[in-house]
N, C-alpha and C positions, 0 to 999 in steps of 0.2 A: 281613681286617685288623682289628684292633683298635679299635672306634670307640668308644668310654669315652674320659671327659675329664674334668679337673677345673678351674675354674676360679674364681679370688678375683674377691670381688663386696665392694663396699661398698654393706653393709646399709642405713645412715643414718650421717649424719656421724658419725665415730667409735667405726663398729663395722664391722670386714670379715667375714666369713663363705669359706668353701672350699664350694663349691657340687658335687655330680655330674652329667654331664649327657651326650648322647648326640650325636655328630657326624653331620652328615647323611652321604649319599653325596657324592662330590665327580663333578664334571659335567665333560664336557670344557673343558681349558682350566686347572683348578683343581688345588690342589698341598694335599697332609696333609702337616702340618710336626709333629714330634715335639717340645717345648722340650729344647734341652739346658740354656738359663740364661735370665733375665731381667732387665733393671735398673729401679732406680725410680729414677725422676726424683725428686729429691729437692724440690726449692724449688715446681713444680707437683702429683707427686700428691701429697704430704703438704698442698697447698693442697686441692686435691679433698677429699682424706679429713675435711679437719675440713669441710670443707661451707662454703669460703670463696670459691667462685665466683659471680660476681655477678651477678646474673637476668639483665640484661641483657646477658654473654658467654656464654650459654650454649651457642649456638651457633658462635662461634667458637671455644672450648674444646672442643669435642666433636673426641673420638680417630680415625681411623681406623677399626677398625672398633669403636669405644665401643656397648657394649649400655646400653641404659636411661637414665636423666636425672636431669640435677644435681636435687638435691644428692642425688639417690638413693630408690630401688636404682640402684647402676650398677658395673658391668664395664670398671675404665679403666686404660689404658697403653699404651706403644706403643715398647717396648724387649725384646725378642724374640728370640733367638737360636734355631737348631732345627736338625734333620734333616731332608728331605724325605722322608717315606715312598712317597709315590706323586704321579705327574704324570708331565709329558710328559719323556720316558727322560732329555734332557740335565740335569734337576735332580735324578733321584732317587739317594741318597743326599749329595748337598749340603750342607755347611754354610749356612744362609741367616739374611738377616737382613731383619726384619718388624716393621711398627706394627701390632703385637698385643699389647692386656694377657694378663697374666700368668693364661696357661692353660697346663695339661700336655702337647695337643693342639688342633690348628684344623686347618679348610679353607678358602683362600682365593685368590682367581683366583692363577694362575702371576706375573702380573704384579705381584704386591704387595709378592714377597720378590726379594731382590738375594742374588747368591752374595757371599759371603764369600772375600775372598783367602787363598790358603793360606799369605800370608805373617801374617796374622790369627789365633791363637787365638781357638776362639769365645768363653771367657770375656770377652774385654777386647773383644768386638765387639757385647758390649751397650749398649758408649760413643757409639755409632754415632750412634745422635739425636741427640748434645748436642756430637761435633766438628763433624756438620751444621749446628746452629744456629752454633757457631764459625766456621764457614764461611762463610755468609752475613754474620755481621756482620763479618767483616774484608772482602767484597765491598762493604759497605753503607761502612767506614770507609776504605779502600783506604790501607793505611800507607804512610808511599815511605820509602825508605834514608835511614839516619840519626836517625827521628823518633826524641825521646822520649817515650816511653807508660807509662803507668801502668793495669792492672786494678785497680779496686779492685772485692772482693767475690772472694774466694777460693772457690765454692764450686763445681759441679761443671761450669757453664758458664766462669764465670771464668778454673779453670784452663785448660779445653778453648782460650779462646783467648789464653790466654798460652803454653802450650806451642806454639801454631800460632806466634803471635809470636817465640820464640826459635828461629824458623829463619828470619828476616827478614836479610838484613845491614844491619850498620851499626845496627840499632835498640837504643836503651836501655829495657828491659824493667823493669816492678817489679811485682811481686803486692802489691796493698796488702790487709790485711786485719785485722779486731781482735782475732782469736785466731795467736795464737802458735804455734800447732802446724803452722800451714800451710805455715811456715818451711821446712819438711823439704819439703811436698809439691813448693812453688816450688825446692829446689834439686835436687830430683830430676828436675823437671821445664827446669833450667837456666837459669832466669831469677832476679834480685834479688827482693827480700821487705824488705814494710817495715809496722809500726803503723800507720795511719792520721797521727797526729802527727809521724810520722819520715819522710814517705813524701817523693821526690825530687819537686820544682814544675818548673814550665816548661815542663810540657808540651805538645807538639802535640797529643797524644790520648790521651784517654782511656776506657777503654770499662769501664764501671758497672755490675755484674750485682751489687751484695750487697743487692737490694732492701730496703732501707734508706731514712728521708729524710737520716739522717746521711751513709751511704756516698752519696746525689745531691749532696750540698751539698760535701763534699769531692773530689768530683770535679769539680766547679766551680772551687772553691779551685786544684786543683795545674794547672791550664789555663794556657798560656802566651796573651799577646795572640792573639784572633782562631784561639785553639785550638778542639776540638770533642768533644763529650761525646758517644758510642755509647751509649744507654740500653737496657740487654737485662731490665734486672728486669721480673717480671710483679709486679703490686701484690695482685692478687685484685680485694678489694674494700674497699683501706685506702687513703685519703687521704692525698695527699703534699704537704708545705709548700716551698717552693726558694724558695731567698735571689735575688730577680731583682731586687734593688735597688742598692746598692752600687755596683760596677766592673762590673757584668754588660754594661749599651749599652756603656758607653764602651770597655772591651776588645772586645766585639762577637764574645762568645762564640757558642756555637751547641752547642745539644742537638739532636741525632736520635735517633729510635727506629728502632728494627729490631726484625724480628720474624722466626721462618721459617717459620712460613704462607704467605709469599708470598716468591719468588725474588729478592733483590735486583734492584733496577731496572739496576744497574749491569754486570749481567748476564743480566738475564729473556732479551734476546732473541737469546744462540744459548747457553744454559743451561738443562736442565731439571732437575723434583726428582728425576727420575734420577739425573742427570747428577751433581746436588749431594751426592746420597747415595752412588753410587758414587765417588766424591772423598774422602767422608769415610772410606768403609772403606777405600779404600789409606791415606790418609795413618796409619791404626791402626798401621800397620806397624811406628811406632817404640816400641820395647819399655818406653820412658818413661812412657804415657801406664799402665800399669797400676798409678801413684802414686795412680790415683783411683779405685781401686777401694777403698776402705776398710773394706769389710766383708762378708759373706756369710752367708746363712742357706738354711733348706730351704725350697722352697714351703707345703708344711704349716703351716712357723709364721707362714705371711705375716698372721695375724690378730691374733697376738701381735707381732707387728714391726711393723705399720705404728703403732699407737698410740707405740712407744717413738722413733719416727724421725718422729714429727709433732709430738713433745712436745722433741725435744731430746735425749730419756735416749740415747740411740744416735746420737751425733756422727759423721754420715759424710756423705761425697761421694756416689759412688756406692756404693747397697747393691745388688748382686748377689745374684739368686736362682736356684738350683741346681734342679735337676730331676732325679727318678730315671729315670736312661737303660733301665735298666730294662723301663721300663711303657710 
């Protein structure tokens, strides 16, 4: 079998490299996954890539199977789609999905990749990490019938859990966000869309992903009495100011954080990350969520792409990367 591999590596902040490189043999137990696509996390590696991880997360930031160390050389991602080429008979040829950055081939135990439902195209099951983290955080905020909620921070978690949201009953949904284009992605996705200045108040919840100080403070603002704010932004390593002064005691608000490193509590104990990640690939099923895919390139140029999508010049959700089936 074919053991050649290529693999994106970030040189030093702000410069990637396409590396050649030679696959071991795989040992019982372990699976060759071929890429058919990959996604980048937009709001995290474009954090990696400028070299905006803070010493002291280093180790909480570290990937699955992440080669090498902040701020770099390093080998990072962990949105993976693929083939099985060889392993134990019930996975080979498989559609699978894996926390592996973005290589053309790997080998890694059988247990690290999940099949993909055949109701899943593999393209749009690159999304898989980011309805997972959706997932948890609506474990962590647990909506009930009726609430009013508001995302603010349209971007590729954002949407992930507002599209989980518009299958809620009885819930008043709104994508708050400060570009306008998102407009589209929120009604493709079936929920309201609003400006930050326009957006509906009184909320019971709202869950915060436009890593932002402006998008945390306005989500404070549209909170009804004794409402509760889901914080999903990662900051890196940029200081946040929150308005805790004002009406903040006296309504008797409440921020939480969530994260999905670790299982919501609200579920850890008859929930695994299995469990949670096989959740998220069915729920792919609905043909909606490929509004977030925004753009595609080849692996090849992923040295010329990541600069333009860390800088802004390439406004996407999810950029998806393509692999020559090929090789």
């Amino acid at each position: 079998m074919n053991r050649s591999a290529r693999a994106f590596w970030l040189r030093s902040p702000g410069e990637g490299e396409v590396r050649d490189m030679r696959l071991p043999e795989p040992a019982e137990g372990e699976v060759v996954v071929r890429a058919l696509y990959s996604g980048i996390s937009r709001g995290t590696e474009t954090l990696v890539f400028r070299g905006g991880v803070p010493a002291g997360q280093y180790e909480a930031m570290r990937a699955p199977f992440q080669e090498g160390d902040f701020p770099g050389p390093v080998k990072y991602g962990y949105l993976s789609v693929g083939v099985v080429e060889e392993g134990p008979g019930e996975l080979v040829g498989r559609t699978v999905f894996c926390l592996y950055p973005h290589q053309t081939r790997y080998v890694v135990p059988a247990a690290a990749v999940t099949p993909v439902p055949d109701s899943v195209p593999a393209g749009r099951a690159v999304l898989a990490g980011t309805v997972e983290t959706a997932v948890n955080a609506l474990w962590d905020a647990a909506p009930l019938v009726g609430d009013r909620i508001a995302v603010v921070g349209g971007g590729m978690v954002g949407c992930s859990v507002a599209a989980l949201l518009a299958r809620f009953p009885g819930v008043r949904v709104q994508l708050v966000d400060a570009d306008p284009a998102r407009a589209k992605v929120a009604e493709a996705l079936g929920v309201g869309f609003a400006l930050p200045g326009e957006a509906l108040g009184e909320c019971d919840l709202v869950v915060h992903a436009s890593a932002t100080e402006q998008g945390l403070a306005r989500a404070l603002e549209l909170l009804t009495a004794e409402g509760t704010v889901i914080e999903l932004s990662w900051y890196g390593d940029r200081r946040v100011s929150l308005p805790l002064g004002e009406a903040f005691h006296s309504r008797r608000l409440v921020i939480r954080g969530s994260q999905v490193g670790t299982v919501s509590p609200a579920r850890r104990g008859n929930r695994t990350y299995a469990d949670r990640l096989a959740l998220a690939l069915d729920l792919l099923a609905a043909p909606e969520l490929d509004a977030l895919v925004t753009g595609e390139s080849a692996f090849e140029e992923l040295p010329d792409v990541m600069p333009e999508l860390a800088s802004g010049r390439i406004p996407a959700l999810c950029h998806r990367i393509r692999y020559d089936t090929s090789a």
